[in-house]
C-alpha positions as a LaTeX table, in Angstrom:
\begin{tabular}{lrrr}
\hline
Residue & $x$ (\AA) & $y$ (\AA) & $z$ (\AA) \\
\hline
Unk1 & 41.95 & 104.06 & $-18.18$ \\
Unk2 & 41.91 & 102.07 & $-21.20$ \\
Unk3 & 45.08 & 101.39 & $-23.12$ \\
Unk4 & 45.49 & 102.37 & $-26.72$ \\
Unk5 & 46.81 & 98.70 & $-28.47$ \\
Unk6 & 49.08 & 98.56 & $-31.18$ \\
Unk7 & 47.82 & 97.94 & $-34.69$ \\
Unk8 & 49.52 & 97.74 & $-38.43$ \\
Unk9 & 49.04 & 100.78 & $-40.21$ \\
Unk10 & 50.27 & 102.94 & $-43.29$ \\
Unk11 & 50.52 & 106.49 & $-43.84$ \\
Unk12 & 48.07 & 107.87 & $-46.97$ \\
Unk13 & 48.49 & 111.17 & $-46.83$ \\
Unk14 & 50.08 & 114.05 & $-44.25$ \\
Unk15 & 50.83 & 118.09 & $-44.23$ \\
Unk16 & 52.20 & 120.14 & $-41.60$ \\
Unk17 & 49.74 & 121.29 & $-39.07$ \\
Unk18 & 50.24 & 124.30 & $-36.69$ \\
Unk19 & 54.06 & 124.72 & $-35.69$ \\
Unk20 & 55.94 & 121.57 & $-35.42$ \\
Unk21 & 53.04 & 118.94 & $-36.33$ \\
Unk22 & 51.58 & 117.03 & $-39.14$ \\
Unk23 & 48.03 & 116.03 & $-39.55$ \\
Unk24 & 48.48 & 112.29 & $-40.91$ \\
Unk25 & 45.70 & 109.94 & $-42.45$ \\
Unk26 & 46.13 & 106.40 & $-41.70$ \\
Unk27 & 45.06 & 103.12 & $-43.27$ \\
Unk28 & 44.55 & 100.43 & $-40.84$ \\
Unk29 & 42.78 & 97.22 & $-40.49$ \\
Unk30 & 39.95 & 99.50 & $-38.88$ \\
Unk31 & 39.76 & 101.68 & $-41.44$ \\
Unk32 & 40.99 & 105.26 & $-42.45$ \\
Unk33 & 42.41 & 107.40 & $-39.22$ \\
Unk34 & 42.79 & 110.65 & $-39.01$ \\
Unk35 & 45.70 & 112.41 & $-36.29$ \\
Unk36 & 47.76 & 114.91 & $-35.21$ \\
Unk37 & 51.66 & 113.64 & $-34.65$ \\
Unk38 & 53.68 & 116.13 & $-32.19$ \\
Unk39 & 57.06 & 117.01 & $-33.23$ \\
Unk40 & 57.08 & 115.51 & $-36.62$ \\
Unk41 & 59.95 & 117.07 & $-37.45$ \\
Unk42 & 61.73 & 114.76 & $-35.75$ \\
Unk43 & 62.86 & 111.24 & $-35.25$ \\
Unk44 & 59.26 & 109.83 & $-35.25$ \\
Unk45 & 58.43 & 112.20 & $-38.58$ \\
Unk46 & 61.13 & 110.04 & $-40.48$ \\
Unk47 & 58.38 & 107.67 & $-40.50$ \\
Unk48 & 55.93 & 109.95 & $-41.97$ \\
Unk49 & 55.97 & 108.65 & $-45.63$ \\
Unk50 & 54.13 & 106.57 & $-47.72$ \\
Unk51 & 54.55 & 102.32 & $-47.99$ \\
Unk52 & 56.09 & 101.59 & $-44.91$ \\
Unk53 & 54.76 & 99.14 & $-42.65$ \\
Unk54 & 54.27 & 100.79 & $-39.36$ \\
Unk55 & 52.82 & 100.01 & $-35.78$ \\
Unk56 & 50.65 & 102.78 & $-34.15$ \\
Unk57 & 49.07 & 103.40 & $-31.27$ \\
Unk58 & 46.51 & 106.38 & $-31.14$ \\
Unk59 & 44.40 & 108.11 & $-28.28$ \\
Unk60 & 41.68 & 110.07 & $-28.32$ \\
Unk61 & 38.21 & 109.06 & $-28.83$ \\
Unk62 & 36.73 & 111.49 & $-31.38$ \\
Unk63 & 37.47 & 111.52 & $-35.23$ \\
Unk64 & 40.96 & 113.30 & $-35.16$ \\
Unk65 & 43.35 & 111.43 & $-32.99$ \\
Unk66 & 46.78 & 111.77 & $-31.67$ \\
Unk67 & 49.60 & 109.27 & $-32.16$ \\
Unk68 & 50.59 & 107.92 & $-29.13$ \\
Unk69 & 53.46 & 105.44 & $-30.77$ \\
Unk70 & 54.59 & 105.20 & $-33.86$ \\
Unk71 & 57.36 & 102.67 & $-34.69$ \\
Unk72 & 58.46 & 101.18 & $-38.12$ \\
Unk73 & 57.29 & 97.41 & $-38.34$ \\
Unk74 & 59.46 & 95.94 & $-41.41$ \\
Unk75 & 61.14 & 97.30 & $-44.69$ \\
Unk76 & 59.22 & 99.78 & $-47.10$ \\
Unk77 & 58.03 & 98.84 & $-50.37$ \\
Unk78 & 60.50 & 100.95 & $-52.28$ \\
Unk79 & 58.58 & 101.94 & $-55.36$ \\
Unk80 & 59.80 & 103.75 & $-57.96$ \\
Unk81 & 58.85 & 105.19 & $-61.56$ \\
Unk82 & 55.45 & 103.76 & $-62.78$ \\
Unk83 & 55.44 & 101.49 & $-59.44$ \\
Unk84 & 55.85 & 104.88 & $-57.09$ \\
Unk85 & 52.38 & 106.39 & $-59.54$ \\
Unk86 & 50.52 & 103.56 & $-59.28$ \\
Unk87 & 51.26 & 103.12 & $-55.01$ \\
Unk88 & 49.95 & 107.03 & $-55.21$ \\
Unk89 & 47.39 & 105.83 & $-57.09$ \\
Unk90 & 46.11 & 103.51 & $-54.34$ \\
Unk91 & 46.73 & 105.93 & $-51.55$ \\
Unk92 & 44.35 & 108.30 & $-53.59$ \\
Unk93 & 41.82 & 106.10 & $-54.38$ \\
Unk94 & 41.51 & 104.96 & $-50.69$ \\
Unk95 & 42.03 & 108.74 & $-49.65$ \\
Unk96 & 38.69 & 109.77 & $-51.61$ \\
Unk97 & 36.65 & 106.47 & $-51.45$ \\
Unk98 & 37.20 & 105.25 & $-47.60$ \\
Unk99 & 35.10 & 106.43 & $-45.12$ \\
Unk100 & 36.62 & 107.47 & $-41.86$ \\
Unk101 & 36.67 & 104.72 & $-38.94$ \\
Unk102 & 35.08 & 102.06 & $-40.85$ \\
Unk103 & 37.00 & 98.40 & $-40.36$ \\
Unk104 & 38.26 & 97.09 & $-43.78$ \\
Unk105 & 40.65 & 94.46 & $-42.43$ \\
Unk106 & 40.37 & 92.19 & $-45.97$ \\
Unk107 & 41.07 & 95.75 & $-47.99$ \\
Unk108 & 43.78 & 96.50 & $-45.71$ \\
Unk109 & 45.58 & 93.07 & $-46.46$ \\
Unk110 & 45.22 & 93.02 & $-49.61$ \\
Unk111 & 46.24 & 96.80 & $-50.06$ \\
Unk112 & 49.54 & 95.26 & $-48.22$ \\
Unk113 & 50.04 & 92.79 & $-50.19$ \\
Unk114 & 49.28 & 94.77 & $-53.46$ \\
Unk115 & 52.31 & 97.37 & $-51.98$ \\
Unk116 & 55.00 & 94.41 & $-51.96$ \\
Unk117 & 53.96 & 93.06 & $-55.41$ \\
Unk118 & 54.53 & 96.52 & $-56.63$ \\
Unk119 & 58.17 & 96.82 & $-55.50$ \\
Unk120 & 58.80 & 92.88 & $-56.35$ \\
Unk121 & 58.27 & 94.72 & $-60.21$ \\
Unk122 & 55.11 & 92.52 & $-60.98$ \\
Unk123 & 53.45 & 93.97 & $-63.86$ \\
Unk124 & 51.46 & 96.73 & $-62.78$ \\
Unk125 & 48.28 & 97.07 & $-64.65$ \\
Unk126 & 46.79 & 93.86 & $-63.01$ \\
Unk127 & 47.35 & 94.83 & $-59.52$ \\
Unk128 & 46.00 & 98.12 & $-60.08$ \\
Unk129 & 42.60 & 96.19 & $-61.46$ \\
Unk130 & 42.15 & 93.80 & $-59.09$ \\
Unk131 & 43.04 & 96.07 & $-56.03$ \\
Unk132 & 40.11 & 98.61 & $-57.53$ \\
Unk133 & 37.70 & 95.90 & $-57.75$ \\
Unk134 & 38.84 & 94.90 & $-54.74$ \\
Unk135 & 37.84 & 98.28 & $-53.59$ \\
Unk136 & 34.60 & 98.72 & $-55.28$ \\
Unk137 & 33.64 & 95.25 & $-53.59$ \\
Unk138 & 34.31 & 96.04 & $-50.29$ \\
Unk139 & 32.56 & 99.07 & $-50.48$ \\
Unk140 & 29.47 & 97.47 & $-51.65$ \\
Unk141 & 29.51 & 98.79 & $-55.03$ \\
Unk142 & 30.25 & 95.61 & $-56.99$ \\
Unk143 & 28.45 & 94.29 & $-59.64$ \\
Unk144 & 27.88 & 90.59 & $-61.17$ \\
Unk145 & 30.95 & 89.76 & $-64.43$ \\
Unk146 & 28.75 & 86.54 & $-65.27$ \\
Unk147 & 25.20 & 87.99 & $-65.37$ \\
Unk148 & 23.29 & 90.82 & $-66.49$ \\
Unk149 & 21.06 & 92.93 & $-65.04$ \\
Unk150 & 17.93 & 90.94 & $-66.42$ \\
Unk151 & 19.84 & 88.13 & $-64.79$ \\
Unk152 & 21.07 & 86.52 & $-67.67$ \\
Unk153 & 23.96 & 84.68 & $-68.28$ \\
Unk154 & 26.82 & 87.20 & $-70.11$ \\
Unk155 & 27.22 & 86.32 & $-73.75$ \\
Unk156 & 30.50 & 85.55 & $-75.11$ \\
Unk157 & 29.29 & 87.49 & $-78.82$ \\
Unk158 & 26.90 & 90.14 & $-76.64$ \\
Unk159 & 27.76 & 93.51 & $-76.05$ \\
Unk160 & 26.94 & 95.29 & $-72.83$ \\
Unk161 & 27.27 & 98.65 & $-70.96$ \\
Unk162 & 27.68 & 99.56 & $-67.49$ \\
Unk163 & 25.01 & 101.00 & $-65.46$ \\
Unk164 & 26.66 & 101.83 & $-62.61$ \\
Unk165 & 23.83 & 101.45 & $-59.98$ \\
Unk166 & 22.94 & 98.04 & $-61.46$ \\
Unk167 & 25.38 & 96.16 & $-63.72$ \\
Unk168 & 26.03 & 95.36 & $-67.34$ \\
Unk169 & 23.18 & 95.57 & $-69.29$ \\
Unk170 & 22.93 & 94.01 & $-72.95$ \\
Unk171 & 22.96 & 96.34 & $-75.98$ \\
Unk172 & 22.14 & 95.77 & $-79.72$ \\
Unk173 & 23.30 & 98.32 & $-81.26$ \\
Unk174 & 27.02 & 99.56 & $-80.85$ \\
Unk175 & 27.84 & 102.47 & $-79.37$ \\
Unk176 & 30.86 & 104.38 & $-77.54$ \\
Unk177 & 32.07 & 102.42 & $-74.04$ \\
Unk178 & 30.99 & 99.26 & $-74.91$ \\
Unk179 & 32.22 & 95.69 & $-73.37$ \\
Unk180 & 32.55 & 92.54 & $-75.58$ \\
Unk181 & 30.87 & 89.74 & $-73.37$ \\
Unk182 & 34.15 & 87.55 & $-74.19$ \\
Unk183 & 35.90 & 90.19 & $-72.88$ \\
Unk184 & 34.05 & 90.64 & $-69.54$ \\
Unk185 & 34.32 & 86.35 & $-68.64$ \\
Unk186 & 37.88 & 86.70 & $-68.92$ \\
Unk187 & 37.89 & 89.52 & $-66.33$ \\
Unk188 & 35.40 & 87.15 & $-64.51$ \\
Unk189 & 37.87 & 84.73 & $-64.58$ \\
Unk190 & 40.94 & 87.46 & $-63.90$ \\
Unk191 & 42.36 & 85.89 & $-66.85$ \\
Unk192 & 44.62 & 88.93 & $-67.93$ \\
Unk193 & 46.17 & 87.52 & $-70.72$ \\
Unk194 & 42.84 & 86.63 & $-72.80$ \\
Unk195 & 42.78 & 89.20 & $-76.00$ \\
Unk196 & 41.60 & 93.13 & $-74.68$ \\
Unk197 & 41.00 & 92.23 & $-71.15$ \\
Unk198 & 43.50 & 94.55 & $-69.51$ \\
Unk199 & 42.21 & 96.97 & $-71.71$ \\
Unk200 & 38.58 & 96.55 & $-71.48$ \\
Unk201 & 39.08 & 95.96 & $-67.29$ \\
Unk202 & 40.73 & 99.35 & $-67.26$ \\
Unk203 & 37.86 & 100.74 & $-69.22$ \\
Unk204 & 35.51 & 99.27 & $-66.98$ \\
Unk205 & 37.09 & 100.39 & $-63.24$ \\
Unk206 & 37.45 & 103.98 & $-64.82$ \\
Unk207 & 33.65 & 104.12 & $-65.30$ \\
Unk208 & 32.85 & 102.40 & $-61.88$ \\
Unk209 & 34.76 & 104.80 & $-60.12$ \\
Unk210 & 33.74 & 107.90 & $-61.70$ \\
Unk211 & 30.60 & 107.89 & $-59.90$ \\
Unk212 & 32.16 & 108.00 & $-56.70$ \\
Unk213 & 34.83 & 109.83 & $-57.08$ \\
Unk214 & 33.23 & 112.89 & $-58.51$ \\
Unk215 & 34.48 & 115.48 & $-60.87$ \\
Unk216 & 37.70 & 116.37 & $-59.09$ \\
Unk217 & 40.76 & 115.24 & $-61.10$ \\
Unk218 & 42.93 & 112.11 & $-59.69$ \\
Unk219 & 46.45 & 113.62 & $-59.39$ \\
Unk220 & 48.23 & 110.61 & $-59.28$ \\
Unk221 & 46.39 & 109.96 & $-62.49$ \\
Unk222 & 47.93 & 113.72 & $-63.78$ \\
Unk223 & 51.40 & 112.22 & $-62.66$ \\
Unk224 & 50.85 & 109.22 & $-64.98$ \\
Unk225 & 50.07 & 111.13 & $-68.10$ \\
Unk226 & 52.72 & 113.26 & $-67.39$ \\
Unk227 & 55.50 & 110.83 & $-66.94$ \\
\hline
\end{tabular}
C-alpha cells in the first residue's frame, strides 16, 4: 500500500463537521486540498488556524481527504490589524480562485513568503499587488503591462482600459476607470514609488479579479472597510 508523504501546507479555511471534526481546506505545493481532521478538538486542532507552517500527510484518493498527520513545521506569521485583513485577504482570494488538486508550487512559495513579509510589517499594499498578479498569472489570466492589445508598445501620455479577456486597449477619449500609460510601465517595472502606481495597480487587480470572482462580496474586503 502506498504511503501518504509529508508535504508543507497551510490551513485556508475550516468549520466543524459532524461531531468532533472539522472539514479543513489546505494550500499546498499541489494545490488546494480538501479533508476531514478527526478529533479536532484536540491537540492536533490547535493547529487548525490560519499562517502557520505545517507538515501534512493525507489519505484517501478522491477529492475530500483525511489527515493522516498533521504537525507544526516552524513559527506562525503572527499578523495582526491591517496585516491579519490582508493574510484573510489572501486566504480568500486563493479560497475562491484555486481550483481543487491543481499543483501551484511557484504560488505556494510565494504565498509563503508573502505571509512572513506581512508579519516582518513590510508595507502592505505592495505585497497584496504583486501576490494578486502573482495569482492572476499563474492562473493563466495575465495580461501584457508593456503592450496593447493591437500589440503596440504602451504609451507613457496614452490612456488605456482593461479588457479583461484581452489586455489594455488604447482610448482617446477619457472616461471612468482609465490607466495613464506612465502609470502602467511603472507597475511593469513594480516600481511602487513612481507617482499613482499603488493606486492605479490597485485599480487595476480590482477589475481583473472581478471577473472571476463573481458577484459575491469579498469579506475580508468587508473587514477592511470596516476597520
Amino acid at each position: 500500500m502506498e504511503q501518504p508523504v509529508g508535504q508543507p501546507a497551510y490551513v485556508l479555511h475550516s468549520r466543524a463537521y459532524k461531531e468532533t471534526s472539522a472539514l479543513v481546506d489546505f494550500f499546498t505545493p499541489q494545490g488546494r486540498m480538501r479533508a476531514v481532521l478527526r478529533r479536532a478538538r484536540g491537540k492536533g486542532g490547535s493547529l487548525v488556524r490560519p499562517f502557520v507552517p505545517l507538515e501534512l500527510e493525507l489519505r484517501g484518493r478522491g477529492e475530500l481527504k483525511n489527515v493522516g498527520r498533521m504537525d507544526s513545521a516552524g513559527i506562525a506569521a503572527w499578523l495582526h490589524g491591517d496585516a491579519l485583513f490582508s493574510g484573510l485577504y489572501l486566504n480568500e482570494l486563493l479560497m475562491r480562485l484555486l481550483p481543487a488538486e491543481a499543483p501551484y508550487p511557484a504560488l505556494f512559495e510565494h504565498y509563503s513568503l508573502t505571509l512572513q513579509a506581512l508579519a516582518a510589517g513590510r508595507p502592505l499594499e505592495p505585497l497584496l499587488r504583486a501576490f494578486e498578479w502573482r495569482l492572476l498569472d499563474e492562473l493563466g489570466y495575465a495580461f501584457s503591462l508593456q503592450h496593447d492589445v493591437n500589440d503596440q508598445p504602451i504609451a507613457a501620455d496614452g490612456l488605456y482600459r482593461l479588457r479583461v479577456d484581452a489586455g489594455l486597449e488604447r482610448v482617446e477619449l477619457a472616461q471612468p476607470g482609465l490607466f495613464r500609460g506612465i502609470e502602467l510601465l511603472a507597475l511593469a517595472e513594480a516600481d511602487w514609488d513612481a507617482p499613482g502606481a499603488l493606486l492605479a495597480a490597485k485599480r487595476l487587480m480590482r477589475q481583473a479579479l472581478a471577473v472571476h470572482l463573481g458577484t459575491k462580496p469579498l469579506v475580508s474586503r468587508e473587514l477592511f472597510r470596516k476597520r
